[in-house]
N, C-alpha and C positions, 0 to 999 in steps of 0.2 A: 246212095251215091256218096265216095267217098269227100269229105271237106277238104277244100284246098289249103291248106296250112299256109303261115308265113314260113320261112328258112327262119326268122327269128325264135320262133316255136315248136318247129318240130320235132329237137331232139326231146321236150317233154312229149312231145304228141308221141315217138316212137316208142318210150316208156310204158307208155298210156295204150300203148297196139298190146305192150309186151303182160301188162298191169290185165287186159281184160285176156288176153290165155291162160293168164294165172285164174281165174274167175272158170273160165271154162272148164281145167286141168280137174279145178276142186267139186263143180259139179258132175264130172265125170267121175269122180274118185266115190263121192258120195253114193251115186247110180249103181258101183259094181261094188258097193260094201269094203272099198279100203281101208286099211287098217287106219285106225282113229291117231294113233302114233306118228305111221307112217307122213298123214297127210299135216299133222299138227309141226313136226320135224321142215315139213315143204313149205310152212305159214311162214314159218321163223328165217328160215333162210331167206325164202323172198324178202320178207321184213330188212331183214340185219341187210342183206347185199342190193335193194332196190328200193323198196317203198320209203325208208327211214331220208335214203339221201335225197330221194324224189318229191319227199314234202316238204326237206329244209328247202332246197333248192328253188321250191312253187316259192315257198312262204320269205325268203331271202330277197328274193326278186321280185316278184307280184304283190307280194303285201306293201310295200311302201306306193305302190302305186295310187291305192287307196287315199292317200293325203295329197296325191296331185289331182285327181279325178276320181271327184264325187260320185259321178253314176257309176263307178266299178266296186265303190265301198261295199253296198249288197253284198255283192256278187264275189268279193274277195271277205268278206267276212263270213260265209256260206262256206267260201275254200276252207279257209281253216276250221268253221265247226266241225266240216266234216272230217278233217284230219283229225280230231283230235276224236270224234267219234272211231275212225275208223283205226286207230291207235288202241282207242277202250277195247274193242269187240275182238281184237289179237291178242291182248292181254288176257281179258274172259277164255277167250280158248287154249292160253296156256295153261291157265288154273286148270280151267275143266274142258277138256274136250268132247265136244258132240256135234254128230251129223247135221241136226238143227242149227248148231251156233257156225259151224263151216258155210253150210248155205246160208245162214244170211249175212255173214261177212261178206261171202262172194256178193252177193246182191246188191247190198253197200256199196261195195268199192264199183261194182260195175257202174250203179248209176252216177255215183261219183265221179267215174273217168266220164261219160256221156256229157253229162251235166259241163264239166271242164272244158270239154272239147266243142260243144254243138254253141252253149249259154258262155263260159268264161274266156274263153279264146278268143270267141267270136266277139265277144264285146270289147276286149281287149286292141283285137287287131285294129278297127273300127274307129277306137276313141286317141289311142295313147297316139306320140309322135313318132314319124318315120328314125327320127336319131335315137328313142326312147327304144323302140323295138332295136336297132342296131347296138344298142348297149344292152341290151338282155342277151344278143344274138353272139354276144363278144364271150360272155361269162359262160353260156351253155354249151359254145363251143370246146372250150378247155374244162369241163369240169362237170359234166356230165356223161354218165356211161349206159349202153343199154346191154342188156343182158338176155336170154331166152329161156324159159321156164321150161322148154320142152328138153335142154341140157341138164336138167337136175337127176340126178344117178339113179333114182328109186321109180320107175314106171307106175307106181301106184296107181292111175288113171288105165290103164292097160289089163292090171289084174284080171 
């Protein structure tokens, strides 16, 4: 069932719809033996045109939250290891690309979005204040974009 989001949230939550197609796109691509290029060319762009501005964005506005409320420190300091893991495992596959390091990037980022959406949202909505969430809901609305991975020109997934 899907979670009710706040409107303070969702435009990352939509990201986060669009973050786990990307996850999909790449294990279908792996499944029909796409080209290693192909799929490593669709890492980058996702990167460059979504994920890079989607974890300043987390980490811009959710990390400070951290020093107003203690129980989200965890759980915001979790966010960012895993960005910065999930930064490492993009970079690993631009050096070297292979079928194993695509799947488990995907894997990654997938529990990652999960984790965000079911554990860090959810404790976010919970804790912070009603004016706290409408000051997040101010910046995401002008300064967040969602994009769709199924727009990217090379069908590699379809092969």
């Amino acid at each position: 069932m899907p979670i009710k989001r706040s409107i303070a949230l969702q435009p990352l939550s939509r990201q986060h719809h669009n973050g786990l197609l990307f996850c999909l796109l790449l294990g279908k691509g792996v499944r029909r033996n796409a080209s290693l290029d192909e799929m490593q060319q669709f890492i980058q762009q996702f990167r460059a045109q979504d994920l890079d501005s989607h974890f300043a964005a987390e980490e811009k506005l959710l990390m400070p939250l951290a020093n107003q409320y203690n129980e989200l420190q965890p759980l915001l300091n979790q966010m960012h290891a895993e960005h910065i893991l999930l930064v490492e495992l993009m970079d690993q596959i631009e050096r070297t690309p292979a079928n194993e390091n695509i799947l488990y990037l995907s894997r990654q980022l997938e529990q990652h979005i999960r984790f965000e959406e079911k554990v860090l949202f959810t404790a976010i909505e919970k804790v912070i204040s009603a004016e706290a969430l409408r000051e997040i809901q101010e910046v995401l609305n002008h300064d967040v974009h969602t994009s769709n991975c199924l727009n990217y020109p090379i069908k590699f997934w379809e092969k």
